[in-house]
BALOBA-1460 file (C-alpha; in Angstrom, 3 decimals):
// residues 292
<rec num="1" residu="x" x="-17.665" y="-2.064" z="-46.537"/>
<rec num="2" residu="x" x="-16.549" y="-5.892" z="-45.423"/>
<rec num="3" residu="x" x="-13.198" y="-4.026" z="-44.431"/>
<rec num="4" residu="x" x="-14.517" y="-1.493" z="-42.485"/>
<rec num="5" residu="x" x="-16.770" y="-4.368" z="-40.758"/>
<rec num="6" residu="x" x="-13.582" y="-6.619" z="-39.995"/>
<rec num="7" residu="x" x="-11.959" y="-3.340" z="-38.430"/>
<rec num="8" residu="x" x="-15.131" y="-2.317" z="-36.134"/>
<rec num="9" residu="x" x="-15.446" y="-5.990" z="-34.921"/>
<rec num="10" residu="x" x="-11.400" y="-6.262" z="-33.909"/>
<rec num="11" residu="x" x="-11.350" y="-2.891" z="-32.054"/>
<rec num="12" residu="x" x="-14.559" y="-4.225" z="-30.381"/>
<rec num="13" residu="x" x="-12.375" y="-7.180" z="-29.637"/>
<rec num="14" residu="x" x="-9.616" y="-5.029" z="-27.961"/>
<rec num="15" residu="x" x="-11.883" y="-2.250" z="-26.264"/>
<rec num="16" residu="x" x="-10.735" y="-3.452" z="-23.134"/>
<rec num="17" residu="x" x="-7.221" y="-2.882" z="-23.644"/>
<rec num="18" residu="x" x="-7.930" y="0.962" z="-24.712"/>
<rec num="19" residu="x" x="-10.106" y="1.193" z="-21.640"/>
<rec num="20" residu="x" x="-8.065" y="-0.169" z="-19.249"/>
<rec num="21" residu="x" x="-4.497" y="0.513" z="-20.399"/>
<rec num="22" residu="x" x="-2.787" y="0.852" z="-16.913"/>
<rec num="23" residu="x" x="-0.389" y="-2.083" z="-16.260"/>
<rec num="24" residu="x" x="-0.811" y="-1.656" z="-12.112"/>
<rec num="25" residu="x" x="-4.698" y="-2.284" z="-12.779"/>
<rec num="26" residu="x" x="-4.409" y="-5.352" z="-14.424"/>
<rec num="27" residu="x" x="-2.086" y="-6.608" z="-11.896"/>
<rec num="28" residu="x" x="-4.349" y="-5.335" z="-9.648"/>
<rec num="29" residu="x" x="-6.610" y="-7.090" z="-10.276"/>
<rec num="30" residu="x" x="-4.751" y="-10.316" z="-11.087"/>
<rec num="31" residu="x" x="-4.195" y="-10.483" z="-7.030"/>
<rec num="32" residu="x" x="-7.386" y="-9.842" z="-6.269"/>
<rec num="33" residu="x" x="-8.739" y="-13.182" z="-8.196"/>
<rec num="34" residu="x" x="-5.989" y="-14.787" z="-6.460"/>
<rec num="35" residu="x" x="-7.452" y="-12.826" z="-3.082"/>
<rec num="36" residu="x" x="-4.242" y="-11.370" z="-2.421"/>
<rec num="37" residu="x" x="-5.470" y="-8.373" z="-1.469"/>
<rec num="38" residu="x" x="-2.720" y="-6.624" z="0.284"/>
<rec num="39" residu="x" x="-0.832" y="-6.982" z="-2.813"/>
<rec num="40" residu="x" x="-3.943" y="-5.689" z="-4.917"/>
<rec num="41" residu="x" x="-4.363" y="-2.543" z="-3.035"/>
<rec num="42" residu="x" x="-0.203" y="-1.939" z="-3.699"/>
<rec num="43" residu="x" x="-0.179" y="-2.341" z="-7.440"/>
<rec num="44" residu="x" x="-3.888" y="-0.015" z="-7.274"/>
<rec num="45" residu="x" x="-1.834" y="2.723" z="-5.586"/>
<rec num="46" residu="x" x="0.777" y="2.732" z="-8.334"/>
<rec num="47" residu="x" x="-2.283" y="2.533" z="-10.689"/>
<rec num="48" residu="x" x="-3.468" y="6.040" z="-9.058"/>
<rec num="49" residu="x" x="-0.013" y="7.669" z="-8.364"/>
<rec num="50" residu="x" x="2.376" y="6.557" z="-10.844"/>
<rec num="51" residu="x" x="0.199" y="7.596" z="-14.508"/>
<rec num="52" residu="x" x="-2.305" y="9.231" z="-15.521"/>
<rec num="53" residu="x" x="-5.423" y="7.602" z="-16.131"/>
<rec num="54" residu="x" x="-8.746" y="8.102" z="-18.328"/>
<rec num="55" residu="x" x="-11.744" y="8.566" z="-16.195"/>
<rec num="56" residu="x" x="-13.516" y="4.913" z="-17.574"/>
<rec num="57" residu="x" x="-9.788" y="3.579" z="-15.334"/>
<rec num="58" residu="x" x="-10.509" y="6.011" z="-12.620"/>
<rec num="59" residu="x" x="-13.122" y="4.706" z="-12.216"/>
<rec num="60" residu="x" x="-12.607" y="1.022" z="-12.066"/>
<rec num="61" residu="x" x="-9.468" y="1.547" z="-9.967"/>
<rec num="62" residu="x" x="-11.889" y="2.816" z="-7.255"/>
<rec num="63" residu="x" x="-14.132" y="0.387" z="-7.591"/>
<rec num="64" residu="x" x="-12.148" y="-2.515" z="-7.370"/>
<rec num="65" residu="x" x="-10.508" y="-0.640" z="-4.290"/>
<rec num="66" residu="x" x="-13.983" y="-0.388" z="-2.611"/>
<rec num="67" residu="x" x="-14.678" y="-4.059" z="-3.219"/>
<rec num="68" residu="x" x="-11.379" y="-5.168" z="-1.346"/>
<rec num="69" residu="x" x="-11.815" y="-2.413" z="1.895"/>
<rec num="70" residu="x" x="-15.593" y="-3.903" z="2.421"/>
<rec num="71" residu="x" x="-14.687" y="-7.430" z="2.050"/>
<rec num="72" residu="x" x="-11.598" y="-6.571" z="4.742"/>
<rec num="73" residu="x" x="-13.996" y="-4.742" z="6.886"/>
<rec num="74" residu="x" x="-12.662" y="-1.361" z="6.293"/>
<rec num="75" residu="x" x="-15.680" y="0.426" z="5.904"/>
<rec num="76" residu="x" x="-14.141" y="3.785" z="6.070"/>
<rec num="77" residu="x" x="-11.485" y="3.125" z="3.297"/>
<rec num="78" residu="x" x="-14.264" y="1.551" z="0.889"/>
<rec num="79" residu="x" x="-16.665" y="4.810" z="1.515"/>
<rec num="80" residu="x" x="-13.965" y="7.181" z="0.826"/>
<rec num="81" residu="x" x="-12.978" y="4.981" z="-3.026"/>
<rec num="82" residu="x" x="-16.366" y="4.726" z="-3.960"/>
<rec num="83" residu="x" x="-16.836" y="8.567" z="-3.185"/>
<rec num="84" residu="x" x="-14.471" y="8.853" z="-5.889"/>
<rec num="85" residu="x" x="-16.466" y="7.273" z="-7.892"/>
<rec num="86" residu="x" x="-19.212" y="9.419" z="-7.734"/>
<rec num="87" residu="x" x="-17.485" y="12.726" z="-7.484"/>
<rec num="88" residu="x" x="-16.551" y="11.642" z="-11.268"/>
<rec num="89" residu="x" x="-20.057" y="10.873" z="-11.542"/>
<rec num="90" residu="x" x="-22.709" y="11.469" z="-9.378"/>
<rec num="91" residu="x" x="-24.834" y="9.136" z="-11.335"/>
<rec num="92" residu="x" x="-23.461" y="6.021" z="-11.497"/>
<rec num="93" residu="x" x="-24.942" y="2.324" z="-10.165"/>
<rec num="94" residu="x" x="-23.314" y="0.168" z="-9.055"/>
<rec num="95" residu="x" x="-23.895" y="-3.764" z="-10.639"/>
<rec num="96" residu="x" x="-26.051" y="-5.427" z="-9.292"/>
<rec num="97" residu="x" x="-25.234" y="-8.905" z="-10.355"/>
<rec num="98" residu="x" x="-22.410" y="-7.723" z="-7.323"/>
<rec num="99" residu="x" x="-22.909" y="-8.852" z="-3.452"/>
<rec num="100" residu="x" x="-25.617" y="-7.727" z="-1.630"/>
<rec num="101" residu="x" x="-23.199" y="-6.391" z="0.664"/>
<rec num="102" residu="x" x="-21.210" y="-4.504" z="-1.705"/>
<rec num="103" residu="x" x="-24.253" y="-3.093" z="-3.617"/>
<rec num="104" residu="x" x="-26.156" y="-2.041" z="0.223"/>
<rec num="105" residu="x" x="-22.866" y="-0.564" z="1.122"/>
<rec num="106" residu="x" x="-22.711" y="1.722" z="-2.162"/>
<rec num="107" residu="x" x="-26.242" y="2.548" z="-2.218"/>
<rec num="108" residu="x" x="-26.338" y="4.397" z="1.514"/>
<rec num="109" residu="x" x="-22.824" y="6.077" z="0.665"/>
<rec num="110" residu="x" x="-24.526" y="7.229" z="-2.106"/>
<rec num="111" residu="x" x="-27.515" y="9.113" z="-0.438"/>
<rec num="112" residu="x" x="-25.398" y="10.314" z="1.653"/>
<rec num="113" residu="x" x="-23.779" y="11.965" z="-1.022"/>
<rec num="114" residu="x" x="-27.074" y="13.024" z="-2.931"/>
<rec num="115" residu="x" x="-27.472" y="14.704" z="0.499"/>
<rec num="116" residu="x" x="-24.718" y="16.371" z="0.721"/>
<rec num="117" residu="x" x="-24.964" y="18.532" z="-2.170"/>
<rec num="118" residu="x" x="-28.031" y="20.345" z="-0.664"/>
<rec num="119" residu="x" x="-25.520" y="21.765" z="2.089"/>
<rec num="120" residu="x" x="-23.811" y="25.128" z="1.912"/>
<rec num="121" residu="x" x="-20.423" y="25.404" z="3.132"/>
<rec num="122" residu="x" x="-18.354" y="27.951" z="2.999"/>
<rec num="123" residu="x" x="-15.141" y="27.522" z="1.086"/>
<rec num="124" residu="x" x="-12.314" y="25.519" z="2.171"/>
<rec num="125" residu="x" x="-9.558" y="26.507" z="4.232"/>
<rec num="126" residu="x" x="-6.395" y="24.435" z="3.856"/>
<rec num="127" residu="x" x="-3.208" y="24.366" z="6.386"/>
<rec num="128" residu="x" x="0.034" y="22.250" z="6.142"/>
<rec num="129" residu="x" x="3.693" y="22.719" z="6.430"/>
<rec num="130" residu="x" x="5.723" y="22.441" z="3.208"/>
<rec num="131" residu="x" x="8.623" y="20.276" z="2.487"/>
<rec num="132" residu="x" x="10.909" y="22.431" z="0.605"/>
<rec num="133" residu="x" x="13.804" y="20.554" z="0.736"/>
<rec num="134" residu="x" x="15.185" y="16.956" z="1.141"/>
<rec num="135" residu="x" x="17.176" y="14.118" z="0.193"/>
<rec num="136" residu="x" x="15.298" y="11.568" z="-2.866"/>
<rec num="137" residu="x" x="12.950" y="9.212" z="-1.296"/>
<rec num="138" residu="x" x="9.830" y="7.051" z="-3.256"/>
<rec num="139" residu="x" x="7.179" y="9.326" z="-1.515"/>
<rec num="140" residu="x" x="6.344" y="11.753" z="1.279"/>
<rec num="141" residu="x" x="3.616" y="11.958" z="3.980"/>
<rec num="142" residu="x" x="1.417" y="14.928" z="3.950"/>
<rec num="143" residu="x" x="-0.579" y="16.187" z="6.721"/>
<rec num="144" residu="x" x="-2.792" y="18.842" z="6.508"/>
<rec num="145" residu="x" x="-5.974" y="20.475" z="7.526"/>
<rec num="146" residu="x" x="-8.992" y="21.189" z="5.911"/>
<rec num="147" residu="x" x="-12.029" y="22.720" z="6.995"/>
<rec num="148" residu="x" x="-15.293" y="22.869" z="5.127"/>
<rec num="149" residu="x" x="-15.270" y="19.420" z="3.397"/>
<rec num="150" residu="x" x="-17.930" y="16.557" z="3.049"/>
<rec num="151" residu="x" x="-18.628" y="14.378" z="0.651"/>
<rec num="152" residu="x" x="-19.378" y="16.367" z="-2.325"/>
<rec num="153" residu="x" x="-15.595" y="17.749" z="-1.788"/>
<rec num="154" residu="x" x="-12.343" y="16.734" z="-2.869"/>
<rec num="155" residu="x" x="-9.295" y="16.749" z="-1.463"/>
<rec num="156" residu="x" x="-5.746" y="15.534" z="-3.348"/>
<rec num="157" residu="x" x="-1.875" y="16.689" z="-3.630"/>
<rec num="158" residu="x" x="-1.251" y="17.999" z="-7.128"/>
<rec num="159" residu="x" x="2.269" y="17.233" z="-8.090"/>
<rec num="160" residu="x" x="4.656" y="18.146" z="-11.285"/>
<rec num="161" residu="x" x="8.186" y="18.018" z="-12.127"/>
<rec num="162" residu="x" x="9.670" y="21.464" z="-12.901"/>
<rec num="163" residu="x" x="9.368" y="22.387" z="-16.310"/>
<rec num="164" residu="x" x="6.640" y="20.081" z="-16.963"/>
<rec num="165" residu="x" x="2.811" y="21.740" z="-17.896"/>
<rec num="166" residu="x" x="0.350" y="19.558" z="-16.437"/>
<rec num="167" residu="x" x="-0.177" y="18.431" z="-12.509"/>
<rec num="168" residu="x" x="-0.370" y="14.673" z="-11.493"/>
<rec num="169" residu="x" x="-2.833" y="14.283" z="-8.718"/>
<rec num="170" residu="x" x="-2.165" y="11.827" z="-5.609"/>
<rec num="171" residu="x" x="-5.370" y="11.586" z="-2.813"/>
<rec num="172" residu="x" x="-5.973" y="12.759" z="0.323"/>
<rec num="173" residu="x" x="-7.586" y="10.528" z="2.927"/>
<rec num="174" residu="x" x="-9.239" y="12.224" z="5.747"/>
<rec num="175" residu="x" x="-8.764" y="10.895" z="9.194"/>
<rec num="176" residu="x" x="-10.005" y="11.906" z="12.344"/>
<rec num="177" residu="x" x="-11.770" y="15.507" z="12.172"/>
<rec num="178" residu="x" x="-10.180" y="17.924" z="9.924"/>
<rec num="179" residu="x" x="-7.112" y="15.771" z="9.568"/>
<rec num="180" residu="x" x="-6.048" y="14.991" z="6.069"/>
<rec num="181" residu="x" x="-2.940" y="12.833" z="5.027"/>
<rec num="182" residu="x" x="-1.768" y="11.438" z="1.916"/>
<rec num="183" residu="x" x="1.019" y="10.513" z="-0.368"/>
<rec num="184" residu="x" x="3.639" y="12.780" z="-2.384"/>
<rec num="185" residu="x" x="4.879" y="10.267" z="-4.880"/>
<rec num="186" residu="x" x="7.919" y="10.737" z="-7.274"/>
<rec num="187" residu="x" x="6.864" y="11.083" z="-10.647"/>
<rec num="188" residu="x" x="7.809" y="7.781" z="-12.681"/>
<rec num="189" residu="x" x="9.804" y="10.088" z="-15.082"/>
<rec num="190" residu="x" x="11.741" y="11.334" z="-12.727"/>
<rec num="191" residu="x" x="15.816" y="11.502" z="-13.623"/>
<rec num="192" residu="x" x="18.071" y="8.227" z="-12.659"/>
<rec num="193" residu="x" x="20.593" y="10.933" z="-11.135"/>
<rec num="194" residu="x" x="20.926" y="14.002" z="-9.514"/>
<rec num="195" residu="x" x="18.970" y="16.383" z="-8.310"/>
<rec num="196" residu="x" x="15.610" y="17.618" z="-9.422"/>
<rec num="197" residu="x" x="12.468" y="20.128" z="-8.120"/>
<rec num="198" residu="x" x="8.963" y="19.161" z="-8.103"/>
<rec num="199" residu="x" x="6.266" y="21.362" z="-7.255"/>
<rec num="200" residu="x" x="3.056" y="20.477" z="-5.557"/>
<rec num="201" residu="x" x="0.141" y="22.274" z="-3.940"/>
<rec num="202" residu="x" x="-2.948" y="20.890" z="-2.135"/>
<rec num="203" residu="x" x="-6.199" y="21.709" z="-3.513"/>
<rec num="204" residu="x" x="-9.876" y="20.765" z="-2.883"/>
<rec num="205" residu="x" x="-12.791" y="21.299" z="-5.518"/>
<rec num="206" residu="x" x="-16.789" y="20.392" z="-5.720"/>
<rec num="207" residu="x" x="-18.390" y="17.607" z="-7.510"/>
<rec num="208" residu="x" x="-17.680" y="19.177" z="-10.499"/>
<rec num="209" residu="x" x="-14.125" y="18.999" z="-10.382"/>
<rec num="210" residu="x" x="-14.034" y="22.846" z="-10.057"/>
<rec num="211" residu="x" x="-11.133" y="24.383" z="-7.690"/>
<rec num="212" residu="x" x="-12.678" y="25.811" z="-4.503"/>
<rec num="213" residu="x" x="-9.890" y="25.880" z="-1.855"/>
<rec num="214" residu="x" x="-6.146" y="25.138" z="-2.576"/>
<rec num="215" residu="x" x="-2.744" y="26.238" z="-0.914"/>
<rec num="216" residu="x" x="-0.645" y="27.508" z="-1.800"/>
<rec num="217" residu="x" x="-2.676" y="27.732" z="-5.291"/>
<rec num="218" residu="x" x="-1.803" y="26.049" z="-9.103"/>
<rec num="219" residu="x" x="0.032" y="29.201" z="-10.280"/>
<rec num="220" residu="x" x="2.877" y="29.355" z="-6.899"/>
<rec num="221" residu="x" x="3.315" y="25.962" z="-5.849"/>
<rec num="222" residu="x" x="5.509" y="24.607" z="-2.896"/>
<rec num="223" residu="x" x="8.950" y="24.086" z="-4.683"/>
<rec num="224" residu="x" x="10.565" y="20.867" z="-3.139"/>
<rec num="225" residu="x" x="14.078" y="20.132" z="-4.203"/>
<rec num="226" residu="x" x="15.459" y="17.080" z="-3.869"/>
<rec num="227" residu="x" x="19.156" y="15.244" z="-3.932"/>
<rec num="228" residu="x" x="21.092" y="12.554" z="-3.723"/>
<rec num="229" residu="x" x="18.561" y="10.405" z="-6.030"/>
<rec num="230" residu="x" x="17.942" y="6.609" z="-4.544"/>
<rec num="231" residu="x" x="19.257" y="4.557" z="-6.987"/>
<rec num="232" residu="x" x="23.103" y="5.587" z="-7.005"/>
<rec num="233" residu="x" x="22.989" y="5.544" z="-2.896"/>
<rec num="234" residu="x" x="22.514" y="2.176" z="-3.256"/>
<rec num="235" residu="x" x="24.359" y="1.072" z="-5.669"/>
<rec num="236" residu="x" x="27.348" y="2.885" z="-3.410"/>
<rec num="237" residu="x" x="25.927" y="0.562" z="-0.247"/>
<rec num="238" residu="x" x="25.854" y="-2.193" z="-2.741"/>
<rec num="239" residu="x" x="29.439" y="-1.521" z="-3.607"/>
<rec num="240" residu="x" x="30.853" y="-0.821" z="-0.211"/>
<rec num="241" residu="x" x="29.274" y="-4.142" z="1.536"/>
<rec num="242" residu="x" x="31.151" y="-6.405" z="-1.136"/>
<rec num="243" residu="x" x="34.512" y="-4.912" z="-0.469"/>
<rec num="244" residu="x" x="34.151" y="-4.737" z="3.472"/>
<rec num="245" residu="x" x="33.259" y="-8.485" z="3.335"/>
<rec num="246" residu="x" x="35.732" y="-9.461" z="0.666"/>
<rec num="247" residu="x" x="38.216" y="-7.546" z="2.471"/>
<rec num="248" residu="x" x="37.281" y="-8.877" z="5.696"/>
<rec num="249" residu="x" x="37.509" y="-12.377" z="5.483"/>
<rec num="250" residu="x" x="40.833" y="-13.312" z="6.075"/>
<rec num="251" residu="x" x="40.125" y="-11.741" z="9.933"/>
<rec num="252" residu="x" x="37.268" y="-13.771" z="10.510"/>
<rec num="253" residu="x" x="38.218" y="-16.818" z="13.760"/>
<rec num="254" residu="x" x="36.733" y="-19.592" z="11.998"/>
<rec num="255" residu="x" x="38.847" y="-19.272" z="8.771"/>
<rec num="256" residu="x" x="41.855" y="-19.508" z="10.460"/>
<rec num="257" residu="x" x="40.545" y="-22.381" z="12.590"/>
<rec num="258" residu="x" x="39.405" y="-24.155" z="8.962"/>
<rec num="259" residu="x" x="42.913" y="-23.627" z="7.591"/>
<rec num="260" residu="x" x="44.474" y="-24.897" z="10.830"/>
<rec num="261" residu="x" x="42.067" y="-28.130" z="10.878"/>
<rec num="262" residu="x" x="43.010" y="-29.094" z="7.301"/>
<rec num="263" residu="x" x="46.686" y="-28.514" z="7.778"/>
<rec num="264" residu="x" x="46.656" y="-30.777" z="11.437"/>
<rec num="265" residu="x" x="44.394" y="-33.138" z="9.269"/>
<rec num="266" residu="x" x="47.516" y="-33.334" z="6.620"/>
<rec num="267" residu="x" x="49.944" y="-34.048" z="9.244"/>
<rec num="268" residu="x" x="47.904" y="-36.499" z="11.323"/>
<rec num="269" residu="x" x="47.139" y="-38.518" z="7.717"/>
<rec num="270" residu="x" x="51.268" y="-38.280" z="7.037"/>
<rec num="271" residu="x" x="52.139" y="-40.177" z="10.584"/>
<rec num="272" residu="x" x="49.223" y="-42.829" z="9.751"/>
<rec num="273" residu="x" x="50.363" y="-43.339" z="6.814"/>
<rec num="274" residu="x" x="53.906" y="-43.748" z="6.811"/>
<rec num="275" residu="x" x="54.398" y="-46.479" z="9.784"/>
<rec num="276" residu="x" x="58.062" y="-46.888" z="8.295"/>
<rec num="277" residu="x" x="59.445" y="-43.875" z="9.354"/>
<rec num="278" residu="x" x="61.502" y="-43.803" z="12.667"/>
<rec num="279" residu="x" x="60.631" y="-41.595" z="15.724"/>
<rec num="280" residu="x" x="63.783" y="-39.450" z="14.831"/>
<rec num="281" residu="x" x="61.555" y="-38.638" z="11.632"/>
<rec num="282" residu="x" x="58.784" y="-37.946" z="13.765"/>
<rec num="283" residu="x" x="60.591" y="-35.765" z="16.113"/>
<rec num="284" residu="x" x="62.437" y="-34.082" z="13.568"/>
<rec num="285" residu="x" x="59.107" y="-32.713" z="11.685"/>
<rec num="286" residu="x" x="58.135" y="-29.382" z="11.954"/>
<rec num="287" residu="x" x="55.559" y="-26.980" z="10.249"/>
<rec num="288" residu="x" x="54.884" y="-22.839" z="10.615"/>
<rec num="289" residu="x" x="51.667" y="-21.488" z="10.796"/>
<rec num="290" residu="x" x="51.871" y="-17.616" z="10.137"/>
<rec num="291" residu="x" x="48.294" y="-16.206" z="11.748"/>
<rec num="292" residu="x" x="47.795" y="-12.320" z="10.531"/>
């Protein structure tokens, strides 16, 4: 029985590190204390694109998100992370030990959520043109358009590589109108070289997380192949500008006007030093400077 007490108090101890296992949170988070916040809101879009995360992260991703757009005045950013919130959970309050500010801000997003779920749309339409094909880069923009959304609807980018069962999810932001964009990311397993395929397909569900709209749908998805994978390009860029320079040098003006300067230097330094020697000497002195 003592055991069993010793064990329940030391995973009490290290809860926090179960909950919150993402690495880019932490960080996160780190810059945030330091009010770095561009630098926060990086390392929280790794946290959201790069691995998957329990919904207890999830959640405090978005939070901590919200709490950086309202204290940059980006009221529009911070409504759309705490939405996030409470499409997870539509019955969650906020803290109110937190700022006035923060905690009036959440609490009219939130009835206009509550609200929201009393209206009857009909079922999302969604638009975009695929990328089916392109050379490796970190991430892609995707535009698209989506009728029939508000805030009890959800819009993201679900992403795999091939042969892999389950979909990664990356957000969609909504603009102006029906106007969606939002990040493609590579998938941090993705292979060191060559080429590889990921599919991905947009799809928007309800407040329950249930699939209402999507395109193309989960079971055809957009198949993007991709080449020439980042890493060995520049390694080769990294290789090519050391031998152009190292090859270069000996063209470059001022080295020959360095090598020039030390070899009149020598001579000038031989005549000031050797006041014995006759003018025949003098004359008689000669040097060859071959120039490429």
């Amino acid at each position: 029985m003592r055991a069993f007490f010793i064990l329940v108090v030391i995973l009490s101890f290290f809860q926090p590190i179960f909950i919150f296992s993402n690495q880019y949170y932490d960080e996160a988070q780190i810059f945030f204390d330091m009010v770095q916040f561009d630098d926060a809101l990086k390392k929280l879009d790794d946290a959201l694109n790069k691995v998957e995360n329990s919904e207890d992260t999830l959640q405090e991703i978005y939070l901590l998100r919200a709490k950086i757009f309202i204290t940059l005045n980006r009221e529009t950013e911070a409504k759309n992370a705490f939405l996030k919130v409470l499409l997870q959970d539509n019955n969650f309050e906020i803290d109110q030990y937190e700022s006035p500010k923060i905690v009036d801000f959440f609490k009219d997003v939130k009835k206009k959520f509550i609200d929201s779920l009393s209206i009857q749309l009909d079922p999302p339409q969604v638009m975009f043109t695929p990328i089916t094909e392109a050379a490796y880069n970190d991430r892609f923009v995707i535009s698209s358009i989506i009728s029939n959304v508000n805030e009890s609807r959800d819009a993201k980018i679900y992403y795999r590589m091939l042969g892999y069962s389950k979909f990664l999810k990356s957000d969609l932001t909504p603009l102006t109108g029906d106007t969606f964009e939002g990040i493609l990311p590579m998938p941090q397993n993705a292979p060191k070289t060559g080429g590889f395929i990921i599919e991905y397909y947009i799809g928007v569900t309800d407040f329950q997380g249930n699939l209402i709209g999507s395109y193309p749908n989960p079971e055809s998805p957009v198949i993007l192949s991709l080449s020439a994978q980042k890493e060995s390009s520049k390694e080769k860029d990294t290789n090519n500008s050391t031998n152009s320079s190292s090859d270069s040098i000996f063209a470059k003006w001022w080295f020959w006007t360095i090598v020039v300067g030390v070899i009149g230097g020598g001579v000038g330094a031989y005549f000031l030093l050797s006041p014995e020697d006759s003018e025949a000497t003098k004359r008689n002195l000669s040097f060859t400077i071959i120039l490429p």
